[in-house]
N, C-alpha and C positions, 0 to 999 in steps of 0.2 A: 720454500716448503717442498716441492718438488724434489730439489736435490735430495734429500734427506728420506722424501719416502724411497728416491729411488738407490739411498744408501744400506736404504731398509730392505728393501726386494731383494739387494744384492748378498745381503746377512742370511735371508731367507734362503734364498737356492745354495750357500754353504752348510746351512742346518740342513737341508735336506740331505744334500753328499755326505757328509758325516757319518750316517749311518750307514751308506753302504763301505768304508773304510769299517765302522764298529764290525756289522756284521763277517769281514773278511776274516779280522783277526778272530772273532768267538769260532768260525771254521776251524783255524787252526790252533788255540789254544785254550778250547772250553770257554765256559760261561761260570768259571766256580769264584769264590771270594779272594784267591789269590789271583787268578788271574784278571780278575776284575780290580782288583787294589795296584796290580802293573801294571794295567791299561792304564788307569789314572795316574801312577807318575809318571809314565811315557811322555802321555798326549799333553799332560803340562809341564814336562821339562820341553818340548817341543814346542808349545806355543809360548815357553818365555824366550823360546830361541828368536819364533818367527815376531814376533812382540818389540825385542831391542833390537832387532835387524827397523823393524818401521820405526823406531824410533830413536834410530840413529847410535844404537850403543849408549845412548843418554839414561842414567841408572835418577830416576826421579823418587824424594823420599818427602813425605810428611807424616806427623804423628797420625794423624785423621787417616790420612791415605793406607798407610798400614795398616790398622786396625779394620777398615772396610775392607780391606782387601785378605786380612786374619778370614774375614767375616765373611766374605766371597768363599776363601777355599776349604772352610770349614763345612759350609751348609753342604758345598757339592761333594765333598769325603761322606757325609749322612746323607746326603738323595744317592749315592754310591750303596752305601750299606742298608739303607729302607725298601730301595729298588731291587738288592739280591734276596732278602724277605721276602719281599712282595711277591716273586716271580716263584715261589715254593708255593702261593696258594692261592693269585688271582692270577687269569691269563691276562695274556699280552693286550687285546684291544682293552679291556678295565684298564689296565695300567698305562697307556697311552693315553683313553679319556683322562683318567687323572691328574694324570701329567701336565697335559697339554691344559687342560681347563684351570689347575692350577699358577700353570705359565700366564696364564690370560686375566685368571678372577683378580688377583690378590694387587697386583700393579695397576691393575682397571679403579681396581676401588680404590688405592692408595692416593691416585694423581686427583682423584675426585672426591674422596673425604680429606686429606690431608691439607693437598696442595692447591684446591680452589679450582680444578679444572672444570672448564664448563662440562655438564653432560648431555651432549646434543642427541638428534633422532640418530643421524649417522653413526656415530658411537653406540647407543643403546644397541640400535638393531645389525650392525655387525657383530656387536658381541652374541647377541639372541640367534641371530644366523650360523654365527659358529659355533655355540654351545649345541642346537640343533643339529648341526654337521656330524660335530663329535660322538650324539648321542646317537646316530646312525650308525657307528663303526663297532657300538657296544656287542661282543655275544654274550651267549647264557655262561652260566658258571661264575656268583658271584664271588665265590670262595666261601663265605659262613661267614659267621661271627668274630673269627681270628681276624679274617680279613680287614675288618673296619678299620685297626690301627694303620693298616699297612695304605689304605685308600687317603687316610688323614696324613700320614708324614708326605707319601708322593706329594699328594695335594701342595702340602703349606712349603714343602722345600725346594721345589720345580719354583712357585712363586715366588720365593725371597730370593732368589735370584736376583728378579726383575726389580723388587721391591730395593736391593740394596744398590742395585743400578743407578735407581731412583734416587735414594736418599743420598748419594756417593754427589750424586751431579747439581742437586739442589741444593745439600749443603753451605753454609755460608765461611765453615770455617779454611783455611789455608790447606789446600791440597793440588796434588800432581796433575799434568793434563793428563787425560782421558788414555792416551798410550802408556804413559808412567802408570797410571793406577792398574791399567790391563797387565802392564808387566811386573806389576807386586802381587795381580792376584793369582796370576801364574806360577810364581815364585812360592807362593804361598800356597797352591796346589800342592805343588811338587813334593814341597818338603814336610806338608801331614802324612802325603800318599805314604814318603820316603817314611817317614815315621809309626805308620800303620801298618807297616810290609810286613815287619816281620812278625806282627802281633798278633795276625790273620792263620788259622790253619787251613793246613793243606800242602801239598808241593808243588814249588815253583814251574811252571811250565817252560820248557825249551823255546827262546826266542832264535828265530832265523831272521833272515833278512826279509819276507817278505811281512811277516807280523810287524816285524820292525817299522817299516815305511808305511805300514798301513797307522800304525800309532801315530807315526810322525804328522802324518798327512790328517789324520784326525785331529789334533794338539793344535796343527796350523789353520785350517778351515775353521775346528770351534773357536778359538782365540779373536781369528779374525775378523769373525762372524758379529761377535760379544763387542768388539773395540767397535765393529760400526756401527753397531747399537747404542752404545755409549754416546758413540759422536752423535748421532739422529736425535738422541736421547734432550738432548742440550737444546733443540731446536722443536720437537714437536712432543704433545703430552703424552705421557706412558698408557693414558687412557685410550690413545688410538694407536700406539705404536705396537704395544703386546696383541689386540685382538688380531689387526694387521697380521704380523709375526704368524700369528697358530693359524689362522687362515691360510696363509700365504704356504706356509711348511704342510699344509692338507695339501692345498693341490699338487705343488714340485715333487711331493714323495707321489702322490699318483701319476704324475707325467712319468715319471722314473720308473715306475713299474712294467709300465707298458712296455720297455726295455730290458725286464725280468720274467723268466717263467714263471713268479706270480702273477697273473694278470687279476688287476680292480676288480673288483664285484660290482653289480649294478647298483646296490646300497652305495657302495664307494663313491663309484662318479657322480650321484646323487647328493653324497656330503659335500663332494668337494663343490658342486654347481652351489649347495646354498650356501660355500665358505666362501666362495669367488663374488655370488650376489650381495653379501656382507661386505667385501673388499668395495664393491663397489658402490656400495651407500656410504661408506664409512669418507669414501675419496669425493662423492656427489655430495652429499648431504654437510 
């Protein structure tokens, strides 16, 4: 078990960097729906590069595995398009709480109504500790009444994420190892994004080299972030693997700050201390 969480940890400080590769490239090529629909086929034609490099150029195929993997790059083309909504009329910490609680709730509950996972105090109260964290980072400005849908799609498709993670590895029918399926739903990224480009208005933004490699380097970090999730996945319940995850990504984006002219707020170090005391019941208990 140990291995695994600490395959876990190592997923976590990749999510955390990711973001400052996102934030480089929105520097240089806006935050608009085109350029956000060629981030997303960048950073997954990229992590299906860095995906069959780990997996040996071996091109792994099942009916099952496709279709999950259909079903992987579809939801994140819609957490792609709910997320550029979203950001027209909730701010940024709302839309993180979202996010992130919905990366946590929906796979929490799944391992534990579906798949019979026990629900121990550890579990409970890391999740309680992090949803507490999260609800520290909130400010005012809920957005209105518009907002609600926009608070429901974050929510449920940050979640099915984790949730088809889930059902991908518990599965009983015939499918690819866990690097094969990574490398179909990359694949399968790529070629929605590829297919949404040109359907999205606005005009293309000028790619240089350095957006370039920030794409790259995002596409490889997320990819291989998700594959060791996957692998973890196999070995311990999604019920403690996802609170783990959001906890773990609260405090390494705070360690990381301290290394940015945004420096934490005291609310901050405060979420991250009760996300860290959740980490650590969830490990004792």
């Amino acid at each position: 078990m140990t291995l695994y969480y600490l395959l876990t940890t190592a997923a976590v400080v990749m999510f955390s960097l990711q973001f400052w590769f996102n934030d480089r490239f929105q520097s240089h090529c806006g935050s608009s729906a085109k350029a956000a629909m060629l981030f997303s086929l960048g950073t997954n034609a990229a992590g299906f590069a860095a995906l069959l490099l780990i997996n040996r150029f071996r091109f792994e195929f099942t009916p099952f595995s496709a279709l999950m993997a259909l079903a992987a790059g579809l939801d994140g083309i819609l957490f792609l398009l709910c997320s550029l909504k979203a950001f027209a009329v909730i701010n940024l910490s709302l839309y993180s709480v979202f996010s992130m609680l919905g990366g946590m709730a929906l796979p929490f509950a799944l391992g534990i109504a579906v798949y019979g996972e026990p629900l121990t105090l550890g579990k409970g109260l890391c999740f309680a500790f992090t949803a507490a964290a999260l609800a520290l980072t909130v400010k005012k400005d809920a957005g209105g009444k518009r907002a609600r849908l926009w608070y429901a799609g974050i929510f449920i498709l940050n979640g099915m994420s984790g949730v088809i993670a889930k059902i991908f590895q518990s599965a009983p029918y015939a499918k690819t190892s866990e690097a094969g399926f990574s490398v179909l739903s990359a694949l399968a990224g790529a070629l929605l994004a590829a297919a949404a480009l040109p359907l999205v208005k606005g005009k293309l933004p000028k790619i240089t080299l350095r957006p370039a490699l920030d794409m790259a380097a995002y596409g490889a970090v997320n990819r291989v972030a998700n594959f060791l999730l996957l692998l973890s996945l196999a070995h311990l319940p999604a019920s403690a693997q996802y609170p783990f995850v959001t906890g773990g990504v609260m405090i390494v984006s705070t360690l990381i700050s301290f290394f940015t002219p945004q420096k934490p707020s005291k609310r901050e170090l405060l979420a991250v201390a009760l996300a860290f005391s959740g980490i650590i019941l969830l490990v004792a208990l």
